[in-house]
GUBAFI-313035 format. One record per residue: residue number from 1; x, y, z of N, C-alpha, C in turn. Coordinates in pm, whole numbers, padded with zeros to 5 digits. Each point is the difference from the previous one (the first is absolute). Layout:
<atoms>
ATOM  pos      nX      nY      nZ     caX     caY     caZ      cX      cY      cZ
ATOM  NUM       X       Y       Z       X       Y       Z       X       Y       Z
...
</atoms>
This chain:
<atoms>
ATOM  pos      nX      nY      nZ     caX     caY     caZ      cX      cY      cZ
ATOM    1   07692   10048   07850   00107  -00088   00046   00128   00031  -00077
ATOM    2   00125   00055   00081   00110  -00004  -00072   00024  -00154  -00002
ATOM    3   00074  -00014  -00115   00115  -00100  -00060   00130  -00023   00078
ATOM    4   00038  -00136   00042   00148  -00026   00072   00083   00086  -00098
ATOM    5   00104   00080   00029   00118   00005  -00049   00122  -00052   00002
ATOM    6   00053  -00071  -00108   00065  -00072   00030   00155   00043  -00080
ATOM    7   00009   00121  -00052   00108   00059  -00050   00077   00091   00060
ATOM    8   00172   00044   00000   00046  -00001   00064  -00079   00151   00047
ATOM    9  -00059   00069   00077   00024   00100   00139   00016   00063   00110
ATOM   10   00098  -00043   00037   00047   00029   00130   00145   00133  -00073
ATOM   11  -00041   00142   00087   00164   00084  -00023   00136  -00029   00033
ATOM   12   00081  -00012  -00018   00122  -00125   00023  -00009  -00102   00037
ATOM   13  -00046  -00097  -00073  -00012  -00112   00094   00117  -00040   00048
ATOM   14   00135  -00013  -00045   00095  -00035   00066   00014   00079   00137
ATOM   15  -00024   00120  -00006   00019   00069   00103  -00098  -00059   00161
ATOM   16  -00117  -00018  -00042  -00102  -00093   00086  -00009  -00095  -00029
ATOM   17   00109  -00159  -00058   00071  -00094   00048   00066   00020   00108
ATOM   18   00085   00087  -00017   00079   00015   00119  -00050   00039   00160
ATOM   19  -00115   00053  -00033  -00050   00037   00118  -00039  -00138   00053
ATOM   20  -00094  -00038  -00048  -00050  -00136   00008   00096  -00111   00078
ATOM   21   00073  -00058  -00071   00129  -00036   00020   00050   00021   00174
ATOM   22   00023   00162   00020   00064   00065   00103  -00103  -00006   00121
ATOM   23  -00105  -00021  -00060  -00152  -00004   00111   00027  -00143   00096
ATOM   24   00071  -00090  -00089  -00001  -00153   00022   00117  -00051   00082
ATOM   25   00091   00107  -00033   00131  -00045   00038   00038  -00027   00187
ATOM   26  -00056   00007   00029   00037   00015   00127  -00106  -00105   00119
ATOM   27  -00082  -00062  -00148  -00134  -00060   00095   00070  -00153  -00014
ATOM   28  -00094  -00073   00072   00021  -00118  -00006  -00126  -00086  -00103
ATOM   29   00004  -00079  -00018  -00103  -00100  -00114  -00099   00005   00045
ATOM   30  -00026   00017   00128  -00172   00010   00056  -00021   00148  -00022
ATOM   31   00038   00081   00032   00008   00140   00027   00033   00077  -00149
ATOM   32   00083  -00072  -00099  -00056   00007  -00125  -00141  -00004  -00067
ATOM   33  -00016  -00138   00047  -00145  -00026  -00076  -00124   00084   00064
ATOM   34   00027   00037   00096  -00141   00107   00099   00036   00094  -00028
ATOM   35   00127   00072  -00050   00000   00143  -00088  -00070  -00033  -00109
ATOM   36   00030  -00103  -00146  -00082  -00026  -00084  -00111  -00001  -00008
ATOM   37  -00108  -00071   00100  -00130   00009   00022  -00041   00122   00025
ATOM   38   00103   00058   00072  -00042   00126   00017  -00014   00127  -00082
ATOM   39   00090   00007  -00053   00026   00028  -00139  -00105   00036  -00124
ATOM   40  -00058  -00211  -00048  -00111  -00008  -00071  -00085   00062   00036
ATOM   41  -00051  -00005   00145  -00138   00019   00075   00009   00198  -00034
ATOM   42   00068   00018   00032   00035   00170  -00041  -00055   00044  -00164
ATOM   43   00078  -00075  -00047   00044   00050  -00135  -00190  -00054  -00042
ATOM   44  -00031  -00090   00053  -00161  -00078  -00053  -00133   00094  -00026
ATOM   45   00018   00057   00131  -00076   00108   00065   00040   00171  -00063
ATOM   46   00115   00016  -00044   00018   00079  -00093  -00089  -00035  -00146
ATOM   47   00043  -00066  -00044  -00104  -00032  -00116  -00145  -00013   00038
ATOM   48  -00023  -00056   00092  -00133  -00002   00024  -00105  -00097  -00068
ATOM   49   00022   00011  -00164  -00126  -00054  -00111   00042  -00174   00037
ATOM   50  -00097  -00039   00056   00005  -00170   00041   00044  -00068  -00190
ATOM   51  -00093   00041  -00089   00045  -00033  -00152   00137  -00028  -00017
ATOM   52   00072   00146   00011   00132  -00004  -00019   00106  -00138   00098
ATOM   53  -00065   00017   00142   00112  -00047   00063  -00020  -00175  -00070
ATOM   54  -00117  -00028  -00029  -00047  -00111  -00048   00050  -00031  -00110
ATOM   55   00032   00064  -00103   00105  -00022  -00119   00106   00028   00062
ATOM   56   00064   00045   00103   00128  -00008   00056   00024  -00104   00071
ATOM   57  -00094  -00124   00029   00020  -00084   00093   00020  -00091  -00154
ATOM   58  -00056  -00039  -00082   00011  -00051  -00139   00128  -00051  -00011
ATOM   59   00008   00160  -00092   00160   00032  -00037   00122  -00035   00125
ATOM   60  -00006  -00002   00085   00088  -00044   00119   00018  -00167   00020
ATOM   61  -00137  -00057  -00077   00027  -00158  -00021   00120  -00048  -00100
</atoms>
């Protein structure tokens, strides 16, 4: 079982703020939040290890 990481790595993160950000810009508040879900559900399944996402649901409290 890997360990949550919770220190900074992401490669620019400012640079993918902005993306982020620019992903959003144009949606509306519903259509926001169903990119988000969508998003998590992506990024979840990338990780895969149920452990991890489980200390990621934690730490997100």
């Amino acid at each position: 079982m890997r360990e949550l990481n919770l220190e900074p790595n992401i490669a620019d993160p400012d640079g993918f703020y902005d993306e982020l950000i620019a992903a959003h810009s144009t949606l509306s508040k519903q259509e926001s939040d169903a990119f988000n879900a969508r998003l998590l559900l992506i990024l979840a399944n990338h990780i895969g290890d149920r452990a991890v996402l489980a200390a990621a649901l934690e730490a997100a409290k």
